[in-house]
C-alpha positions, 0 to 999 in steps of 0.5 A: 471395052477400053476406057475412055480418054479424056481430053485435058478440059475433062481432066481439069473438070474432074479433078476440080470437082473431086476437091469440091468439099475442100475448097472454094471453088476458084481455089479448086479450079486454081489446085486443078490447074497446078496439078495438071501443069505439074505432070504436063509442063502445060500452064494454064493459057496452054491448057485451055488452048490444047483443052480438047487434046488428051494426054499420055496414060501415064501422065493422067494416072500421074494427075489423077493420084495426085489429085486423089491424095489432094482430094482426101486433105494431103496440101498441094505442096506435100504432094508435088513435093515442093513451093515456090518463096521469094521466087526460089523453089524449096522441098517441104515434107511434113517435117515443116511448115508449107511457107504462108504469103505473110512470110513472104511478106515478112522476107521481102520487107527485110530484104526491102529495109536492109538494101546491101545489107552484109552482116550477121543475120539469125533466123530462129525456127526455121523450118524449111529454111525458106525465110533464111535461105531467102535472104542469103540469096539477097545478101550474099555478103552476109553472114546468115544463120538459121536454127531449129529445135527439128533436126528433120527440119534442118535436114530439110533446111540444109537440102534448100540451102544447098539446092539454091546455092545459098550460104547458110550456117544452120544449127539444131537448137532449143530456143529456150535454153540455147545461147543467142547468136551475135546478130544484126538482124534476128527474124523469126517465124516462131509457132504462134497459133492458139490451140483454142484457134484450131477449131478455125484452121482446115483439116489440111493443115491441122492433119498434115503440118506439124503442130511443133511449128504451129501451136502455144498453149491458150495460156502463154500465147506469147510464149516465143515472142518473150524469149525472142525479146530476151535474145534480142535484147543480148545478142542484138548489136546497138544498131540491130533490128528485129523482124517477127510474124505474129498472130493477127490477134496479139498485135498490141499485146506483142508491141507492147511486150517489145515496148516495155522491154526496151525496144523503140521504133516498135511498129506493128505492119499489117498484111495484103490482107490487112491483119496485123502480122509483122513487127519490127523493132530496133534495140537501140533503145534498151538499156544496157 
């Protein structure tokens, strides 16, 4: 007896339960849709117009093994193999980090802050090299670097840059012991969780991001924003400006690191969700 075909509202059905015991249900019905229009180029009004329509063999088996590696903790975008930042599409691979709407965030209050901005512009850790193609994208008359201590990541990295047609001068570098770039805007992702924090964090993230990129001993959680500070304070022109995410817990803690290094104009911003997550700094205030 041939196998029933089901119709895309069955599909969708399906689907969104199968991930069930990941996620809230909206988010389920939300990852179903993204899949469906991912192997279909349906989006979601059309897949509720045409929900009685069934599909091709191949594209359900396409959904369903997708929707399989989903359901068993493999992210969204590892699996499609991509996300959409600052409305530019990047590759992202567990080599690095899937981009987070606070980076977004932090991007787009740059990009917002420094309107015909032309420049040197340094972004450390970069990872995907969302944040800093992002911004070459915004200043095509800048010069914008991005470093990483992944050479996997710069490969990653690299492959944006020249996908989005970017202008971006990417280095494999060890924060710690690298010498800092000449910059009149330094941005930074850097790792920022507690491991004491992990307990907190889904399974998707913890079994599949790479824990370089995420995590700081319980014991120094200021550990990059120190060093960060150091090259800010050298390589930053009198003018420059500094733009760095930060755990929602040590936002006094970060401000006043920034604070009593010699910054002034230290503000902490607080996310769409309202935890403190950004700050800014300029170096105009520390002696030389």
């Amino acid at each position: 007896m041939a196998e029933k075909v089901q119709t895309i509202k069955e599909i969708l059905h399906t689907i969104t339960q199968m991930f069930g015991e990941l996620y809230p249900p909206e988010e389920a019905k939300s990852i179903a849709s993204t899949i469906v229009e991912e192997f279909t180029g349906m989006n979601r009004i059309h897949q509720i117009m045409d929900g009685d329509n069934t599909l091709s063999a191949a594209s359900e088996k396409n959904i369903t093994d997708a929707s399989s590696r989903v359901a068993e903790g493999e992210p969204l975008q590892y699996v499609i193999g991509y996300t959409v930042f600052c409305g530019h599409r990047f590759e992202v691979n567990r080599d690095v980090l899937i981009p987070r709407p606070e980076t977004e965030e932090m991007t787009s209050l740059v990009i917002m802050e420094n309107p015909g901005f032309a420049g040197s512009l340094t972004d450390y850790c970069t990872g995907s090299g969302c944040v800093a193609v992002s911004l070459a994208l915004a200043f095509p008359s800048a010069i914008v670097h991005a470093t990483d201590i992944s050479s996997l990541a710069i490969d990653t990295a690299k492959k944006n840059a020249a996908n989005n047609s970017a202008r971006v001068q990417f280095s494999i570098a060890d924060l710690f012991i690298s010498n800092a770039i000449p910059s009149d805007i330094i941005v930074s992702n850097p790792p920022y969780v507690m491991e004491k924090e992990k307990r907190l964090m889904r399974p998707n993230v913890t079994d599949h991001e790479p824990h370089l990129a995420l995590f700081v001993p319980d014991n120094d959680p200021l550990l990059y924003y120190r060093t960060l500070a150091l090259i800010a304070g050298d390589s930053l022109s009198p003018e420059g400006r500094i733009y760095l995410e930060i755990n929602e817990a040590l936002g006094k803690e970060t401000m006043a690191l920034f604070t009593h290094g010699g910054f002034k104009n230290v503000h902490v911003i607080k996310d769409l969700s309202g935890k403190d997550r950004i700050l800014t700094a300029h170096r105009n205030g520390r002696k030389e």
